[in-house]
N, C-alpha and C positions, 0 to 999 in steps of 0.2 A: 504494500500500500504506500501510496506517498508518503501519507504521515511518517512513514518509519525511515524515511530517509531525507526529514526534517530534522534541525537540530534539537534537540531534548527539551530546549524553551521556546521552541518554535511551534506552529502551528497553521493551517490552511485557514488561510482570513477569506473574507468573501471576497467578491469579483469587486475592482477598484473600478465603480462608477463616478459619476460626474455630482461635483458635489452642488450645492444650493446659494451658497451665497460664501465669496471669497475674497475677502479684505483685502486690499494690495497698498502698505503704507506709501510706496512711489507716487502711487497715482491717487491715494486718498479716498478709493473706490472701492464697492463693488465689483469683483471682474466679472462676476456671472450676465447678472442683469440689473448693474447701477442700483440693486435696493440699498443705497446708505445716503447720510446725509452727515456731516463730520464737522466738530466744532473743536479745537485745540486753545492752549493755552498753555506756552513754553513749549509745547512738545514738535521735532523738527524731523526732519526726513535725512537719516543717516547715510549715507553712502559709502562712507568709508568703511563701517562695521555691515557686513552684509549675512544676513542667515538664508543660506540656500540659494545663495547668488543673488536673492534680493535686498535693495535697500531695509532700513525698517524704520519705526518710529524709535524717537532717543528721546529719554527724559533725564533732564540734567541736573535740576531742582527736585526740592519735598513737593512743592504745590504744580507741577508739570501733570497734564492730563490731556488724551486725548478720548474723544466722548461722542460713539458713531452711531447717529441714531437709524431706527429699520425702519422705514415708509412702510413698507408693508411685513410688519411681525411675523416670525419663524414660529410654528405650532414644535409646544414642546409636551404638548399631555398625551397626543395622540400618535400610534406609531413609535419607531425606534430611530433615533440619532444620534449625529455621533459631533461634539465642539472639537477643536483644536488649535493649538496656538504654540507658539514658543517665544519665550524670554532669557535674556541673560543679565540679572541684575549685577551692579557692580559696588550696591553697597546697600545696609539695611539699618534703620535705626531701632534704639534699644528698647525703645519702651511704647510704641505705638503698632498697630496693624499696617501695615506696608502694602498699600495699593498697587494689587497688579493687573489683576484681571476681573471686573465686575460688571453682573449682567444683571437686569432689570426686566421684569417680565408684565404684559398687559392687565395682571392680577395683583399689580404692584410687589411680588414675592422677590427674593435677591436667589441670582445664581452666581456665586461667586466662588473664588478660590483667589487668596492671598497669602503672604507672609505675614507670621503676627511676630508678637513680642517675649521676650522672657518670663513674664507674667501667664501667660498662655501656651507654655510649653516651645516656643521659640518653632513654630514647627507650621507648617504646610496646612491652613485651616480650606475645607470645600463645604460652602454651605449650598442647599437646594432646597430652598422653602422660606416661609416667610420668618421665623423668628430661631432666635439663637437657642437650642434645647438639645436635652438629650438623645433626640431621636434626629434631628438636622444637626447637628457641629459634626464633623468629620475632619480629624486629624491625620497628617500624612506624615511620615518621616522622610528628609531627616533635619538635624537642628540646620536652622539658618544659614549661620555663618559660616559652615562648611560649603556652600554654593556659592559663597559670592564669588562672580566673577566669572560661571560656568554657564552653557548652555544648558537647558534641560526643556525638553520638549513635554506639553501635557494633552490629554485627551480624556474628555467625559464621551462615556459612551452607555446611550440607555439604551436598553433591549430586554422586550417583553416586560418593560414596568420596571426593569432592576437596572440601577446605577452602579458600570465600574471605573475606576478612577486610572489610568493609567500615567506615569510618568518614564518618559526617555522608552518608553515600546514596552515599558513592565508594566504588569496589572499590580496596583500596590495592596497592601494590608492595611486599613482604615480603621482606625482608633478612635474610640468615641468616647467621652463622657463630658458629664455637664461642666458647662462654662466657667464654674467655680474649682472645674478640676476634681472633681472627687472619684479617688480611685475604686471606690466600692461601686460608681454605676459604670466602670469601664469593660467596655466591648471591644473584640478585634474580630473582623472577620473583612472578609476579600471583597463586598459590595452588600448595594442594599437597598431597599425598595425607591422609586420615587413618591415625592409628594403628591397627594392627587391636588388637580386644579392648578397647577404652577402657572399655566396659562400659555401666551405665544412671549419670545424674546422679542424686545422691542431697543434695548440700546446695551449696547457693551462699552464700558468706561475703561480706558489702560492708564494707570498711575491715579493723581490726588482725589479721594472723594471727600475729603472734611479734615480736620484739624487732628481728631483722631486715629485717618486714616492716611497719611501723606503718602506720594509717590516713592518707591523705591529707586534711587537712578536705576537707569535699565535700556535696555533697546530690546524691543518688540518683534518678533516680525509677521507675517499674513496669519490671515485668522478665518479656517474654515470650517463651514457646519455641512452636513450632510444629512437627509433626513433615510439614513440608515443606519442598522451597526456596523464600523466600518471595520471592525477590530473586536475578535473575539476571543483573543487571549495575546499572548505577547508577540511583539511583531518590532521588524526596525524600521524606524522612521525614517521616511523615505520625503522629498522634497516635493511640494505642492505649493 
């Protein structure tokens, strides 16, 4: 069988269709079909720093953000899809949430993933739902300051209702408990259901969202969704 002559962390991913909507920081667009609308502040179009032979966005300040909104919202309740995006931050501070990738959905719920604080376990928070709890906080390893300055590429991928979290083509292990840290409600397990009602994606913000959240310096680079699972167990990232 094929499989057996896959590598041991490898595995037959589905057919690579055409995805739904594709960020291109060059051109500040949509490449699919122009659904973005994009508003900046500090944030600049890198050329020198290129991820995948593309330019990206660079955020050089805490308060740097760029903030793409969707004309027409990506449906994320129904069916299976997959976000993607890569960053390489180059520095993180010590005591706040580190804005890196935040999405806002038409039922007002946050879909995000960022860098947080020491306070918060220094570690890779993904929330999917409206409020911060023990059933939506999802922590990722590993500590912060071991990445500054690296590439690592990430993918949410839902299918059949269950969210997996992948980073750099691994499916990670997801850590959960409450926001206060308490190790008696802590869960580990590989994925986990979605919210019902999240709604359609209507704006992805990369870097500052508020004073307690500033931008982490960084450069960005395209940002694609697809409305399948594009990835269903580990895989290498490959350039799109």
């Amino acid at each position: 069988m094929l499989e057996s002559l896959l590598p041991t962390n490898q595995m037959t991913q589905p057919p690579d269709l055409a995805a739904i909507f594709l960020f291109d920081p060059a051109t500040n667009t949509d490449l699919i079909n122009n659904n973005a609308s994009v508003t900046t502040s500090g944030a600049t179009i890198d050329s020198a720093y290129l991820i995948d032979s593309h330019p990206t966005v660079k955020l050089t300040a805490t308060t740097n953000y760029l903030l793409i909104s969707i004309p027409t919202p990506i449906e994320l309740d129904v069916g299976d899809w997959t976000v993607e995006w890569s960053c390489r931050a180059t520095s993180f501070q010590a005591d706040k949430y580190d804005g890196e990738f935040t999405g806002l959905t038409t039922t007002s719920k946050n879909f995000a993933v960022r860098w947080t604080d020491t306070g918060y376990g220094r570690l890779l928070q993904t929330i999917i739902g409206g409020v911060v709890s023990a059933a939506t906080y999802w922590r990722i390893q590993p500590v912060k300051e071991n990445v500054a300055g690296a590439l690592r590429r990430m993918a949410i991928v839902c299918k059949g209702g269950i969210i997996t979290i992948f980073k750099d083509g691994n499916p990670q292990q997801i850590t959960n408990w409450d926001d206060a840290g308490n190790a008696s409600k802590r869960v580990t397990q590989a994925n986990f259901p979605k919210e019902a009602g999240v709604g359609r994606l209507s704006s992805i913000r990369l870097g500052y969202v508020g004073t307690n959240n500033p931008a982490a310096p960084s450069n960005l680079g395209r940002i694609r969704i697809s409305n399948y699972a594009r990835y269903i167990g580990a895989y290498t990232p490959a350039p799109f």
